[in-house]
C-alpha positions as CSV (number, residue, x, y, z in Angstrom):
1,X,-72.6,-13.1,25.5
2,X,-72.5,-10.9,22.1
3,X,-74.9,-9.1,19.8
4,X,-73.6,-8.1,16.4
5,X,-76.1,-6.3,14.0
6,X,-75.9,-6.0,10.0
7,X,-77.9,-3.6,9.0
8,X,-78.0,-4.3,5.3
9,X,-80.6,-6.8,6.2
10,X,-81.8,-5.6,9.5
11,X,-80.5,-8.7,11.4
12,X,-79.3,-8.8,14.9
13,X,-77.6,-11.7,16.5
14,X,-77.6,-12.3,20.1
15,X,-75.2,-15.3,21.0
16,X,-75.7,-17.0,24.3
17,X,-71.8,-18.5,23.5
18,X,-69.2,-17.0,21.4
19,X,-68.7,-19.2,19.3
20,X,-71.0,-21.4,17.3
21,X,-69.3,-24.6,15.6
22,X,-70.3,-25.8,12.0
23,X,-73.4,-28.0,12.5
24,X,-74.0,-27.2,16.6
25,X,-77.2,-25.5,15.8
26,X,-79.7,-28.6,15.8
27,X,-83.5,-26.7,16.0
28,X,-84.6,-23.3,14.9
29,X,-87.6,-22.0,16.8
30,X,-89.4,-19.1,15.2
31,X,-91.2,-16.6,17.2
32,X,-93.7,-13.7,15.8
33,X,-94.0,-10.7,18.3
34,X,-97.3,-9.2,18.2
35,X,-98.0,-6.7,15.8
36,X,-96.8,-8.2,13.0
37,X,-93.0,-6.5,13.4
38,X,-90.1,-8.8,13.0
39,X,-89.0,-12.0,13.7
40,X,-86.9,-13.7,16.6
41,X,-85.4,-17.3,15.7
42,X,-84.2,-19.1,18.5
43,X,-81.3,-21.7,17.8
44,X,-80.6,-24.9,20.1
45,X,-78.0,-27.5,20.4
46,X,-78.5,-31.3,20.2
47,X,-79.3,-30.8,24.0
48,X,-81.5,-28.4,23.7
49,X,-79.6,-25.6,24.9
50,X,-80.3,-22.0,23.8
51,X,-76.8,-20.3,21.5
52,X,-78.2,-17.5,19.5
53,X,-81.4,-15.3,19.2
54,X,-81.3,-14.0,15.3
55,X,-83.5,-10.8,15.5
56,X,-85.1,-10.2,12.2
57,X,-86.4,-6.6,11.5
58,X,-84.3,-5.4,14.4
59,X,-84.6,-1.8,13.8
60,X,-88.6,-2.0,15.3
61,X,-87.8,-4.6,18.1
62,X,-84.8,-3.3,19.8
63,X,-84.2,0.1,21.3
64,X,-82.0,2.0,19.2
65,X,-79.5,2.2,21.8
66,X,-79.0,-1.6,22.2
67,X,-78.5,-2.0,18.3
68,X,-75.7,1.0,18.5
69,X,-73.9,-0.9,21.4
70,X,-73.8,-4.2,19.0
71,X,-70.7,-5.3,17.1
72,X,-71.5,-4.6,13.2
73,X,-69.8,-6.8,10.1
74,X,-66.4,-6.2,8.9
75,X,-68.5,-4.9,5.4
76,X,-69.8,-1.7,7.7
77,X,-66.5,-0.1,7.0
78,X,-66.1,-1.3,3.4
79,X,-69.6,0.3,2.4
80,X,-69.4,3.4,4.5
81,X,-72.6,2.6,6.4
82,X,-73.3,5.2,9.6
83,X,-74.5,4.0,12.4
């Protein structure tokens, strides 16, 4: 299991596998958290099985510490970001 985070959208990704083939994702669940902040989109297989969590507005779901523990995009060093 691996999160990456790209904060130039506030977007966190939490896969369940490492890799996700072209076309494996069959259903997109969306969830709404109370309180109106962010999103969480679950992603399933043809058999139902759970791959990826995308965590939209991140930055007010998740502890700070878990998104500075995530892997970020390779365009985190190109734009200078800080985490």
């Amino acid at each position: 299991m691996r999160m990456t985070y790209d904060a130039s959208v506030d977007a966190a990704y939490i896969y369940v596998i490492d890799h996700i083939g072209a076309g494996a994702v069959r259903e997109t669940h969306p969830c709404e958290p109370g309180g109106g902040k962010g999103v969480f989109n679950l992603d399933f297989d043809e058999s139902g099985r759970l791959l990826r969590i995308e965590v939209l507005g991140a930055r007010s779901i998740l502890p700070a510490e878990v998104l500075n523990k995530a892997e970020w995009p390779s365009t985190h060093a190109v734009l200078g970001d800080k985490r």
